[in-house]
C-alpha positions in Angstrom: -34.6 83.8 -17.1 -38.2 84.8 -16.7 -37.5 86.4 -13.4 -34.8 88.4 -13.7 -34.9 92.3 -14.1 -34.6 93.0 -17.6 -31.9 96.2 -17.9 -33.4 99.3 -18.6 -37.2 98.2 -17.4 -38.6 100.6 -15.1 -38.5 99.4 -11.2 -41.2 99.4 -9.7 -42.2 99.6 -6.1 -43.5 95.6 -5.6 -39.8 94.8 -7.5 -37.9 96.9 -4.8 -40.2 95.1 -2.4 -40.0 91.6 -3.5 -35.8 92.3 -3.8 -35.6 93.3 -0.2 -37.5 90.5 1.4 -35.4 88.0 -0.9 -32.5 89.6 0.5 -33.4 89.5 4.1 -34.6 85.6 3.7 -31.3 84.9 2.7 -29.5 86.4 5.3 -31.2 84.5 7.5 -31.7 81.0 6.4 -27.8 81.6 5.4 -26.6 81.3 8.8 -29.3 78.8 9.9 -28.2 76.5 7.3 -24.7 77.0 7.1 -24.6 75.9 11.0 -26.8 72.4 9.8 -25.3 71.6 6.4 -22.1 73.2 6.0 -21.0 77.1 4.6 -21.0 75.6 1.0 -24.5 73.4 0.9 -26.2 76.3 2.9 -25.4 78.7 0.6 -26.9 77.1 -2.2 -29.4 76.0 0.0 -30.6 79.2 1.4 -30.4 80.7 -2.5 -32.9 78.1 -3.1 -35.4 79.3 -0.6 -35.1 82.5 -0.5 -35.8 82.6 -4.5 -33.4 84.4 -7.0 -31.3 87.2 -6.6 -29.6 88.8 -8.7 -25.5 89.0 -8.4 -25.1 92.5 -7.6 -28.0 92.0 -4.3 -26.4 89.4 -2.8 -22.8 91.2 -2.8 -25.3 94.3 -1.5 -25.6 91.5 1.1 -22.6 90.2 1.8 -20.8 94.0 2.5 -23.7 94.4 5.3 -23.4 92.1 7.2 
């Protein structure tokens, strides 16, 4: 898709940016929702909101917290 990081384009500092907030939106709205709709339906929930990540940021995630 559109917004994924295509390989081998440069990264730039508004991508390294705009990565990093996603990440930290999704940490939180992850626990907020997974308390109101359930571990499953938040996730997808809260991946929904916080806007797309790509597969390797969210297991960046997942090992710090």
């Amino acid at each position: 898709p559109a917004h994924e990081h295509r390989p081998g384009a440069p990264v730039n500092t508004q991508y390294v940016y705009d990565t990093k907030f996603k990440q930290n939106a999704f940490g939180s709205l992850l626990g907020e929702y997974s308390a109101i709709f359930g571990p499953e339906d938040g996730q997808r929930l809260a991946v929904g909101d916080s806007g797309p990540l790509d597969e390797a940021s969210l297991v960046e995630h997942r090992e710090v917290t």
